[in-house]
MIZALO-960268 format. One record per atom (N, C-alpha, C): atom name; x negated, y, z negated. Coordinates in steps of 0.2 Angstrom, whole numbers, plus 5000, padded with zeros to 4 digits. Each point is the difference from the previous one (the first is absolute). Layout:
<rs>
atomo:X:Y:Z
CA:X:Y:Z
...
</rs>
This chain:
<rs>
atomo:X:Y:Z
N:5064:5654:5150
CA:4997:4998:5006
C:5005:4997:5005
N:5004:4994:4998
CA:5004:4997:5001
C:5004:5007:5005
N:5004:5005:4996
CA:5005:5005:5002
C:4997:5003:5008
N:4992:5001:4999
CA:4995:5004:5006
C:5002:4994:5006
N:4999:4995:4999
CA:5001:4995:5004
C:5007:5001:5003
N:5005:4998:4997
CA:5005:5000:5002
C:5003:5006:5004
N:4997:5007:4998
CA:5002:5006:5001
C:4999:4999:5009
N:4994:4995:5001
CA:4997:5003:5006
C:5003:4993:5004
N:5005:4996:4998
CA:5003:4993:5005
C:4999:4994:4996
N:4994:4999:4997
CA:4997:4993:4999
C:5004:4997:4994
N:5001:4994:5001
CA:5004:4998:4996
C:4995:4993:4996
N:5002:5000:4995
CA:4994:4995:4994
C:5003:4998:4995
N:4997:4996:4995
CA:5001:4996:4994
C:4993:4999:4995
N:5004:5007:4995
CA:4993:4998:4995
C:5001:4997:4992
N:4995:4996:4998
CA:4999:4998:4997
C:4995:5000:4994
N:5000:5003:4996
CA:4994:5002:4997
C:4993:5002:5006
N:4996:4997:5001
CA:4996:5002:5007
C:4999:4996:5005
N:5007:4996:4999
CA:5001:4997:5008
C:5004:5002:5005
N:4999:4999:5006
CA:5005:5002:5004
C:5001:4998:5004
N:5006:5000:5004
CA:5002:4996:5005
C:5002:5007:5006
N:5000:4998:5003
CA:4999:5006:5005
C:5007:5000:5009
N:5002:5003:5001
CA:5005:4994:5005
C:4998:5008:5005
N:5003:4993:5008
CA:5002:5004:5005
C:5004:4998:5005
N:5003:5004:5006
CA:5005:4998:5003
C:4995:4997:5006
N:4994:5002:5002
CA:4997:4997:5003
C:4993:4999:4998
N:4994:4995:5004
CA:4993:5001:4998
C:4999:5004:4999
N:4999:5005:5004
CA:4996:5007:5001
C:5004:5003:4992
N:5005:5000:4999
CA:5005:5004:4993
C:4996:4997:4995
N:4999:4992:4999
CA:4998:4998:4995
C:4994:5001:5000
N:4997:5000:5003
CA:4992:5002:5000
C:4997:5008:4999
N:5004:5005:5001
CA:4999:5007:4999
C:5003:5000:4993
N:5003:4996:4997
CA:5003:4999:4994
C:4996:5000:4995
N:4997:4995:5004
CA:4995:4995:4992
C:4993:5006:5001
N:5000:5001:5006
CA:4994:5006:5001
C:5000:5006:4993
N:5006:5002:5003
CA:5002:5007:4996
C:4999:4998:4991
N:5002:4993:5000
CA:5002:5003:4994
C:4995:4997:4996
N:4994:4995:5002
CA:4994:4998:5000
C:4994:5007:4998
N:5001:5005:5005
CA:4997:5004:5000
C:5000:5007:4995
N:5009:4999:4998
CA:5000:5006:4997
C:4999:4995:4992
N:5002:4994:4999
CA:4997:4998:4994
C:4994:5002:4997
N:4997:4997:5006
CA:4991:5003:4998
C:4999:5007:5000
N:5003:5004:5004
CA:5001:5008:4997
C:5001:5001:4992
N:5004:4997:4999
CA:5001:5001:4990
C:4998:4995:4996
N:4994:4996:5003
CA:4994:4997:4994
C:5001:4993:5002
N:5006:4997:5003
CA:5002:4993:4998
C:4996:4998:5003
N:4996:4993:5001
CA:4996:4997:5004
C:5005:4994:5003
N:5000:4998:5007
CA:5003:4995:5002
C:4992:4994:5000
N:5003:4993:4998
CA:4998:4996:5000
C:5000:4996:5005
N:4997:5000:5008
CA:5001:4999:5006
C:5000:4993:4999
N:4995:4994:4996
CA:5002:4995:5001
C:5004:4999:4997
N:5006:5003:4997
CA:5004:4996:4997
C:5007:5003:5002
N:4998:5006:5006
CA:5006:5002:5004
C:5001:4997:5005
N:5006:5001:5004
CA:5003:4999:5007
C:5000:5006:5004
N:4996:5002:5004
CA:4999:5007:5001
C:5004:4999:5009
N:5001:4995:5001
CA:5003:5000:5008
C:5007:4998:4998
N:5005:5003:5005
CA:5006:4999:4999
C:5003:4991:5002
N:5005:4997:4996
CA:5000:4993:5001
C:5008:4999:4998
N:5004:4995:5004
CA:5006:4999:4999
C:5002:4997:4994
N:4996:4996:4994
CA:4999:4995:4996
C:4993:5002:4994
N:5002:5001:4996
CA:4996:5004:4992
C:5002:4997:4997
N:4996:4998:4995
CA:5001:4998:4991
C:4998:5007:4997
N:5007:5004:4998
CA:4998:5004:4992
C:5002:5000:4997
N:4997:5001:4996
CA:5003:4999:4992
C:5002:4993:4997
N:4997:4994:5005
CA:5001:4993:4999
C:5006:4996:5003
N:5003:5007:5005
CA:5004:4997:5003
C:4998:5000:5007
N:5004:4995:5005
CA:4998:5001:5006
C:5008:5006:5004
N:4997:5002:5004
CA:5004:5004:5004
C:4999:5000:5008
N:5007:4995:5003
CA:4998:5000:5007
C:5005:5004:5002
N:4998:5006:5004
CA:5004:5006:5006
C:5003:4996:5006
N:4999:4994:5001
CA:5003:4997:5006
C:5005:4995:5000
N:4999:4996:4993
CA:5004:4997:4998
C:5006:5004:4995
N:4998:5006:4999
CA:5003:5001:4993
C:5002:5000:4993
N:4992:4993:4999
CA:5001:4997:4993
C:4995:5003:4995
N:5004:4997:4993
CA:4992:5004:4997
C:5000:4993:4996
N:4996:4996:4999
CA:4997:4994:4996
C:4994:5001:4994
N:5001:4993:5000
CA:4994:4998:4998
C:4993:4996:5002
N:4995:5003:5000
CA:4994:4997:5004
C:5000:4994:5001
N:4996:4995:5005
CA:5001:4995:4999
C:4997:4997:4993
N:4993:5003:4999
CA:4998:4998:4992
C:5004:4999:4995
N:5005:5004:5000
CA:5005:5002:4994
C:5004:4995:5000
N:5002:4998:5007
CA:5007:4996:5001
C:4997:4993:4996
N:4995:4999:5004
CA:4997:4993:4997
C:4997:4998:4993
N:4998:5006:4998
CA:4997:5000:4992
C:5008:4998:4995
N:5007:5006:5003
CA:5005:4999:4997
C:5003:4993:5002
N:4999:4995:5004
CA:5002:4996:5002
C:4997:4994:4997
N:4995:5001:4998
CA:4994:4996:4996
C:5003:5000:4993
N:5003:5005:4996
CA:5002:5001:4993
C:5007:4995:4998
N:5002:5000:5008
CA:5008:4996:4999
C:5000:4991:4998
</rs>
């Protein structure tokens, strides 16, 4: 799935059946998440909309990290910060 996506521009990160989905622009990211949303569902997978991001955003939590495109950092949530800060 992954290689079909790629083959056609769209650039991604997967993770067992997460994704993360990028673009150079809205319009990019959002044909992105489209395509590869739809073609999921083509091969059985079910996306779980409440627990997707389905609109393009500079700033994600996946996989428990955070990822901002504009600052070009990748963190830890705020919950996280403060839960690890709580154990000190």
């Amino acid at each position: 799935m992954l290689h079909y996506l790629r083959c056609r521009g769209f650039r991604s990160v997967a993770y067992l059946d997460d994704f993360l989905c990028f673009g150079s622009t809205y319009h990019e990211c959002l044909e992105n998440i489209t395509i590869t949303v739809t073609l999921s569902e083509s091969l059985g997978f079910l996306a779980i909309k409440e627990k997707s991001v389905l609109l393009p955003s500079t700033m994600i939590v996946f996989l428990g990290l955070e990822y901002d495109s504009v600052r070009m950092t990748v963190g830890l949530p705020a919950d996280k910060r403060s839960s690890v800060l709580h154990r000190v």
